[in-house]
C-alpha positions as CSV (number, residue, x, y, z in Angstrom):
1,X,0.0,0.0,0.0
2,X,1.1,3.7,-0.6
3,X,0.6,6.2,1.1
4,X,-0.7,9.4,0.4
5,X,0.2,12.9,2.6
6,X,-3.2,13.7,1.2
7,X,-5.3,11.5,3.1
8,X,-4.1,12.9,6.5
9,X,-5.2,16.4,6.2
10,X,-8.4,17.6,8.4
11,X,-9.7,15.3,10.9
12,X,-6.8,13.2,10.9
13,X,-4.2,15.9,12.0
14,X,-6.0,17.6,14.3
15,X,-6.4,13.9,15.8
16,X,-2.4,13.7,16.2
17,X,-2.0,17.2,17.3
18,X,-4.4,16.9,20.0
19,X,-2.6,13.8,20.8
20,X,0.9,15.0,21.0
21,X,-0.5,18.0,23.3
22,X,-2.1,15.6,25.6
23,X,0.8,13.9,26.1
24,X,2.8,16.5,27.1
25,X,0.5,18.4,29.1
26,X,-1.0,15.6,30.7
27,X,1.4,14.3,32.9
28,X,2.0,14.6,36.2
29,X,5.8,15.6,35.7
30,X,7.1,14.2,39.6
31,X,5.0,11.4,39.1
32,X,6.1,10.6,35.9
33,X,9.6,11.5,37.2
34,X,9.6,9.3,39.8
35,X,9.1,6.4,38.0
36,X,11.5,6.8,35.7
37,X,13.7,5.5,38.7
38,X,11.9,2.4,38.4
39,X,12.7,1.5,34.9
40,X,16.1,0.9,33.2
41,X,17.5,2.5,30.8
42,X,18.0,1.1,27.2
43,X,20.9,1.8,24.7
44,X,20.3,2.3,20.8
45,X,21.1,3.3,17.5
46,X,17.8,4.5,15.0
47,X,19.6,5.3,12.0
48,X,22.1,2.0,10.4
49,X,22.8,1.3,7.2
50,X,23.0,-2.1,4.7
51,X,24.0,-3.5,1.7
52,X,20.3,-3.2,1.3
53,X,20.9,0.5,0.1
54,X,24.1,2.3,0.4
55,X,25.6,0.5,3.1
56,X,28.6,-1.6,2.8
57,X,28.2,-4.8,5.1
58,X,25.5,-7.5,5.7
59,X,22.9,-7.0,8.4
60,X,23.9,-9.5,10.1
61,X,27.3,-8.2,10.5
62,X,25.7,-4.9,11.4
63,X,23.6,-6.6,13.8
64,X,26.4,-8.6,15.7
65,X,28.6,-5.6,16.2
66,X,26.0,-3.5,17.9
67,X,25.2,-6.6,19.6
68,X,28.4,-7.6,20.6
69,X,29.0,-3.7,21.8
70,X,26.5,-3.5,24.4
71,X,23.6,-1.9,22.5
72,X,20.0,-3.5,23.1
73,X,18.7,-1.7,20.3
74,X,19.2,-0.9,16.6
75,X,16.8,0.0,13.6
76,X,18.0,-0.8,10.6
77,X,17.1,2.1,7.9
78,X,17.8,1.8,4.7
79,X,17.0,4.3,1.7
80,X,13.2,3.6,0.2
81,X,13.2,0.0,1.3
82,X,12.5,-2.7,3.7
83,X,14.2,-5.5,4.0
84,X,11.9,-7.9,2.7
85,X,11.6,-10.2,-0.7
86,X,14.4,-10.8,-3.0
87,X,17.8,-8.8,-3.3
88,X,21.6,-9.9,-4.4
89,X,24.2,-7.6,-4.4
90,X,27.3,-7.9,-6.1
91,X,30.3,-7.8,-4.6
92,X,32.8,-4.9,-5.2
93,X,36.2,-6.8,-6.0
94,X,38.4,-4.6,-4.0
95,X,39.9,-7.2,-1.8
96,X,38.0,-5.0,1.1
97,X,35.2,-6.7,0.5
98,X,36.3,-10.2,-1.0
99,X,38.0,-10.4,2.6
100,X,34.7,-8.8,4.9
101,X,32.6,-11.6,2.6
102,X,35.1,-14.0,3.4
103,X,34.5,-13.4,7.7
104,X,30.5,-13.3,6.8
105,X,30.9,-16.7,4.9
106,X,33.3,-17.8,8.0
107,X,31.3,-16.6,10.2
108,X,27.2,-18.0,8.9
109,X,28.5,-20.7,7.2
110,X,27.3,-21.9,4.0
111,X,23.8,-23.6,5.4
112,X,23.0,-19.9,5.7
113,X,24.9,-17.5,3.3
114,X,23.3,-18.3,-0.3
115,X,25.7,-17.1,-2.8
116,X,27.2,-17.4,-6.3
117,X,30.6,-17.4,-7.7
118,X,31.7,-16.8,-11.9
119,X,34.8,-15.5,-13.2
120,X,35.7,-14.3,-9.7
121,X,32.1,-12.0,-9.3
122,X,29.9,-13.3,-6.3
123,X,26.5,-12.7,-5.9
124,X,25.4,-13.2,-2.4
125,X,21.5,-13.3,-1.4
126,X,20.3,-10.6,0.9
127,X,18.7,-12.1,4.1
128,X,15.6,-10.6,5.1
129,X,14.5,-8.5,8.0
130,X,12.4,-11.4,9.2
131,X,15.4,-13.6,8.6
132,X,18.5,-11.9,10.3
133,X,16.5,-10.7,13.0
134,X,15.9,-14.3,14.7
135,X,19.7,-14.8,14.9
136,X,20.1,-11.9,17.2
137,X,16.8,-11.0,19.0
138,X,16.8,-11.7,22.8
139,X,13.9,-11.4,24.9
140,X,14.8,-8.2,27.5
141,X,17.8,-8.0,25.8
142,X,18.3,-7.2,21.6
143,X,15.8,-5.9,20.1
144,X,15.4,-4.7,16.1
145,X,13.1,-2.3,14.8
146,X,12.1,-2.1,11.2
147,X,12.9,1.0,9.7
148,X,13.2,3.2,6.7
149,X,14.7,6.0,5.9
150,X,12.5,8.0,3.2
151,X,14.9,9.9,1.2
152,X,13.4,12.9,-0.8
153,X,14.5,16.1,-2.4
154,X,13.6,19.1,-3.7
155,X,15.5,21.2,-6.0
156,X,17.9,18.7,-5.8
157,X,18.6,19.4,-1.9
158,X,18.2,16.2,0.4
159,X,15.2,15.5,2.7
160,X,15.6,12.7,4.9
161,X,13.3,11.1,7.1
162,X,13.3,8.0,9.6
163,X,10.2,6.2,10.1
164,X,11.1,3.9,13.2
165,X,8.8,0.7,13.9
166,X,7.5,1.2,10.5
167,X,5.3,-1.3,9.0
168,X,4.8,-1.0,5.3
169,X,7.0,1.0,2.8
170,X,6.2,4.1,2.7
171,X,7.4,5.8,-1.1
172,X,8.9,9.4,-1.0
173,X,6.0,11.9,-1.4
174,X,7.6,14.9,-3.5
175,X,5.6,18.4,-3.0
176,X,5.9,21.6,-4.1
177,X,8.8,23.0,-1.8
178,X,11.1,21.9,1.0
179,X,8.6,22.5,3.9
180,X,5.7,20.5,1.6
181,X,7.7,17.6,0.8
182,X,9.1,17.1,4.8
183,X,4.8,17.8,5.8
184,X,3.8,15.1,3.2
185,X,6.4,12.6,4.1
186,X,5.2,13.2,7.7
187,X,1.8,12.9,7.3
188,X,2.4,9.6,5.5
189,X,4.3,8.1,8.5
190,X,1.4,9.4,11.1
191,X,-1.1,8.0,8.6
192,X,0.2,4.7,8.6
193,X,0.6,5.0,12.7
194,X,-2.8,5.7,12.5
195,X,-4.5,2.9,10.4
196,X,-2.1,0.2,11.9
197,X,-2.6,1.1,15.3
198,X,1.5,0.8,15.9
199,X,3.5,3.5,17.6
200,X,5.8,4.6,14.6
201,X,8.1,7.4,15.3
202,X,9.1,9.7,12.4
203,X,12.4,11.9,12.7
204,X,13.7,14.5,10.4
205,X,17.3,13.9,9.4
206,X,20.6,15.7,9.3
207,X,19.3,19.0,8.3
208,X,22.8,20.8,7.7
209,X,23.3,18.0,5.4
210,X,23.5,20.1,2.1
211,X,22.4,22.8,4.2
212,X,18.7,21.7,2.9
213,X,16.8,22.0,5.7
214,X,16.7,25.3,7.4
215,X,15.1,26.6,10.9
216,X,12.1,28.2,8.8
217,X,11.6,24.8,7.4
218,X,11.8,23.2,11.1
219,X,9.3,25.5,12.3
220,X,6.3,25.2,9.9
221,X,6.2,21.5,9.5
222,X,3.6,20.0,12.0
223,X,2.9,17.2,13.8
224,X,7.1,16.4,14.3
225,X,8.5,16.1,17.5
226,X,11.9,14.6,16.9
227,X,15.4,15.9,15.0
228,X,19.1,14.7,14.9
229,X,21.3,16.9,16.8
230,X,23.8,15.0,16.2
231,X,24.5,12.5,13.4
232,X,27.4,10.7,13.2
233,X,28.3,11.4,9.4
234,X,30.8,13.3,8.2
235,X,29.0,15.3,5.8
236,X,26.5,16.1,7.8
237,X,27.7,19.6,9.3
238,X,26.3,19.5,12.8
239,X,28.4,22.5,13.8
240,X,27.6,24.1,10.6
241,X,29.7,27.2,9.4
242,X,29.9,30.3,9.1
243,X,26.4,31.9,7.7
244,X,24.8,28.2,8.8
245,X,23.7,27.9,12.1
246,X,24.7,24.5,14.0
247,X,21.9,21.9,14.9
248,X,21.9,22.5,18.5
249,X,21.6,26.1,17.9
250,X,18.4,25.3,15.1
251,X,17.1,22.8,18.4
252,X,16.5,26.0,20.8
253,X,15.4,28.2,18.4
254,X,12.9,25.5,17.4
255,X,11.3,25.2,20.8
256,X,11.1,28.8,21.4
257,X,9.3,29.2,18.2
258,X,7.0,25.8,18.8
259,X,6.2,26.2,22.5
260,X,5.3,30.5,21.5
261,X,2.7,28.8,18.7
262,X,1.5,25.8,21.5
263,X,3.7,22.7,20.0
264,X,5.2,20.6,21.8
265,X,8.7,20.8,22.5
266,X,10.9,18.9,19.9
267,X,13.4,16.7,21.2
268,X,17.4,16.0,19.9
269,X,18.4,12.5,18.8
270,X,21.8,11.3,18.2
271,X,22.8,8.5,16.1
272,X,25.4,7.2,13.9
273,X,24.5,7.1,9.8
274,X,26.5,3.9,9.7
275,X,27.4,3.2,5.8
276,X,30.8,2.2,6.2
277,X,31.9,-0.9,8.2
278,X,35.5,-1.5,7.4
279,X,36.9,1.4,6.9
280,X,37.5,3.6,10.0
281,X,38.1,7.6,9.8
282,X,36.7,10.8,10.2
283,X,35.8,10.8,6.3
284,X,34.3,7.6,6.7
285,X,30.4,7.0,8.4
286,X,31.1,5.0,10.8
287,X,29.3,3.0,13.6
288,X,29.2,3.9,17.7
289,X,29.7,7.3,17.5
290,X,26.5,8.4,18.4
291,X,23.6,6.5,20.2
292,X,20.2,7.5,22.6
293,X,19.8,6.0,26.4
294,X,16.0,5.5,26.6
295,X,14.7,4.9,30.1
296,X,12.0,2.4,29.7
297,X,9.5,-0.2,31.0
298,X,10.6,-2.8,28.6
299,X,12.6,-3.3,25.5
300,X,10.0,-3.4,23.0
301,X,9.0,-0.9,20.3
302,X,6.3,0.3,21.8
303,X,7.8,1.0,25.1
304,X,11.1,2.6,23.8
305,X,9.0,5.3,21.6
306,X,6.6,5.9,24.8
307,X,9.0,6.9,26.7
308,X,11.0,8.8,23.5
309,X,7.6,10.7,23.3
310,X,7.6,11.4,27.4
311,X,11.1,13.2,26.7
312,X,12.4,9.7,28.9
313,X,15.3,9.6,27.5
314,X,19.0,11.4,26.6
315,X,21.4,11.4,23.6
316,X,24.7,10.6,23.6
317,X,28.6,10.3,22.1
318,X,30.1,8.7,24.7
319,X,28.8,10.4,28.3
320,X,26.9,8.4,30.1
321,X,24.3,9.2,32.8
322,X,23.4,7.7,35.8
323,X,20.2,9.8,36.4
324,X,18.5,12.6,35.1
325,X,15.4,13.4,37.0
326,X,13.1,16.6,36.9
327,X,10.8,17.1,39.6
328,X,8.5,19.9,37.7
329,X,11.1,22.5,39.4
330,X,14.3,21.2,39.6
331,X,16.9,19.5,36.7
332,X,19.3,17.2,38.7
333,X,21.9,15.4,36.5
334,X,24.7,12.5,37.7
335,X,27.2,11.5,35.5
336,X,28.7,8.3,35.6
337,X,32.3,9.1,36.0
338,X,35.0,7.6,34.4
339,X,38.8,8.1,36.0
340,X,40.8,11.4,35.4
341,X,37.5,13.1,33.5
342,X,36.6,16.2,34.0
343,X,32.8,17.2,32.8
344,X,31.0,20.5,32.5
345,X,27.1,20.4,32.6
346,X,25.4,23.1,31.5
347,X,22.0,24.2,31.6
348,X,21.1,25.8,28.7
349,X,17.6,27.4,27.7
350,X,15.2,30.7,27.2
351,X,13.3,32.9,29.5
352,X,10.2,33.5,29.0
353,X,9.4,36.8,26.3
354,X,13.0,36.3,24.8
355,X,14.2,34.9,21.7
356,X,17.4,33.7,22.1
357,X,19.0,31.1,24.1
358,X,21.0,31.1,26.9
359,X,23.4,29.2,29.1
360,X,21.5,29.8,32.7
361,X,24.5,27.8,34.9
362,X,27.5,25.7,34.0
363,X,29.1,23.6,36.9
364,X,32.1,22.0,36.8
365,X,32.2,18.2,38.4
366,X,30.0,15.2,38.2
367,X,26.8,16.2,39.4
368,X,24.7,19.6,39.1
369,X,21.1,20.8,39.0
370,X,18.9,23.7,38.0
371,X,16.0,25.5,39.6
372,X,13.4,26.8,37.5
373,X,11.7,30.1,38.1
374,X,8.8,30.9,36.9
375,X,10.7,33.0,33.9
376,X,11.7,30.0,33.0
377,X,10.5,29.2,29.3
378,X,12.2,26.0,29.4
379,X,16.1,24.7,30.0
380,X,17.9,21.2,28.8
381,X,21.8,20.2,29.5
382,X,25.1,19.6,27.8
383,X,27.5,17.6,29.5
384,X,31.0,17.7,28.0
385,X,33.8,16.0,29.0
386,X,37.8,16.5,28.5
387,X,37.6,12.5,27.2
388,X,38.2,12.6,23.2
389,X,35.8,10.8,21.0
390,X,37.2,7.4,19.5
391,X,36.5,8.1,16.2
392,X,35.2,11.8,16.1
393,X,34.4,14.0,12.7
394,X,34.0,18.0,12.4
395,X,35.0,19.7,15.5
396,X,33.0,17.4,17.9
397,X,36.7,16.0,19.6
398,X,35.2,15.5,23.0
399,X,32.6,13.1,24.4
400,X,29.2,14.4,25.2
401,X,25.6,14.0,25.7
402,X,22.6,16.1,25.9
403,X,19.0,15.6,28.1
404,X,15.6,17.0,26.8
405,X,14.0,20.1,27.3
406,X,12.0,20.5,30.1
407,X,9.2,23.3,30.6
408,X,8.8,25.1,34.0
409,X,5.3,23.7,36.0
């Protein structure tokens, strides 16, 4: 089935915007707080890539290094497909490759890896999502989420989108400018949430990548509550440049535009854009250099983008957090220390009647927390260490991670 952005106009997005408002300003933010304490807290990547698109490596290659690297989540989210019927790819015959075939083959065996081999070319079948995912799935402990990443344009600038926990391919939708084509491709995804009863979580990608999506463009689009403040490619320009504003910059601007027109706040993902899987280097996209802690009931789809939805969750290159609670008043952060790190956390936000953001309090150690007053619009935090990324790109050297924006109560 294909679906249209025109079917979700009227009733059907007012539905999802009444929706999205109840859930934020329904909650009762210390209770909900407070039992964030009672649930654990979930590692994951939402944006991977296969030799089902442009990636170079097998998914279940993919799959067992995430695994095997302490993740218990990953969506797989290839350009304009699922992972589903049949695909072969060819092998490249840079000896790259032969040799990464060569570990798969080693590694499957040949019960599993279906393959052929003529005048030195190899074929190899693609296994499908339904396939790979019952090597690796674990109860409580892996979990994979069908994904796609629906890959767009206009004018020949690139409009990405993830659907996570999607269930049907959903085909790009074109319109007539930057802002239609990102409303119909988000319409589509809430349309199919809608008429399958399954929690699917649409993000808008890299937007400084081709410098295609601007903060105009963020603010119109409706019914979006998600964005990649960081993404681990290198072409990507998170920090953007010199008459480009950086993504965390475009985040706050966003929310003080959205909560002035009654949005809800939109919250900052970071993930990876794995293509490249044997190649290592800041001009390469690699894997595990960005990743989201979701504090959850359970490891299920479901659960994770609940709690995504309840701003339950942080994002991350290499900081980790041992609590982050908000009891309607108070931000308290702990970091999980590692030996001769330092850390910064700042609180960063905008009062109420202003336009800008600001940093309200940075404190040096640990551990820190923020009062809000009532002039308070909202405030998130940046923790940055003095540890350097493993595998950084731009000018993002040191490890950090980033909480959601809270509103004063």
């Amino acid at each position: 089935m294909k679906y249209t952005a025109s079917k979700l106009r009227g009733a059907n997005y007012s539905k999802f915007l009444l929706m999205f408002i109840v859930i934020v300003a329904g909650c009762d933010p210390v209770k909900e707080k407070e039992n964030r304490d009672e649930k654990q807290w979930y590692k994951g990547n939402l944006h991977t890539h296969s030799y089902w698109s442009d990636g170079d490596e097998f998914p279940e290659m993919i799959m067992d290094w995430y695994k095997s690297n302490d993740y218990q989540f990953v969506a797989l989210s290839d350009h304009n497909i699922l992972a589903e019927g049949e695909k072969w790819v060819v092998l490249s015959k840079d000896s790259i490759y032969q040799s990464a075939f060569d570990k798969y083959l080693d590694q499957f065996g040949p019960e599993w890896v279906e393959y052929t081999k003529e005048a030195g070319q190899i074929q190899v079948k693609l296994k499908t999502f339904e396939e790979y995912r019952t090597r690796f799935e674990e109860n409580g402990k892996f979990l994979i989420i069908q994904s796609e990443e629906i890959t767009d344009s206009f004018e020949g600038r690139p409009l990405h989108m993830n659907a996570t926990n999607i269930q049907e391919l959903i085909e790009p939708q074109g319109g007539i400018s930057v802002i239609d084509v990102l409303q119909n491709n988000i319409d589509a995804v809430l349309l199919q949430r809608d008429q399958s009863g399954v929690p699917i979580l649409p993000h808008i990608n890299h937007p400084n990548f081709g410098y295609a999506i601007g903060l105009t463009d963020m603010i119109a689009i409706r019914g979006e509550r998600f964005f990649e403040v960081y993404n681990g490619h290198p072409a990507v320009h998170n920090s953007g440049d010199s008459t480009h504003i950086s993504t965390e910059e475009m985040w706050d601007l966003i929310n003080i535009s959205y909560l002035r027109d009654g949005k809800p706040l939109m919250y900052g993902l970071a993930t990876d854009d794995s293509h490249h899987y044997h190649t290592k280097g800041s001009k390469w996209s690699n894997a595990g250099r960005g990743w989201i802690m979701v504090q959850a009931d359970s490891l299920d789809p479901t659960s994770l983008i609940e709690a995504m939805e309840s701003g339950n969750f942080y994002s991350t290159t290499g900081v980790t957090l041992n609590k982050v609670k908000f009891d309607g008043k108070k931000l308290s952060i702990d970091v999980n220390p590692e030996a001769g790190v330092d850390y910064v956390i700042s609180f960063i936000g905008c009062r109420k009647g202003q336009s800008e953001p600001v940093e309200f309090e940075a404190i040096e150690g640990p551990s820190g927390s923020f009062e809000l007053t009532e002039d308070i619009l909202f405030v998130r935090c940046k923790i940055t260490s003095t540890k350097f990324q493993d595998n950084p790109i731009e000018n993002l050297v040191y490890e950090m991670a980033w909480t959601q924006p809270v509103l004063s109560m």
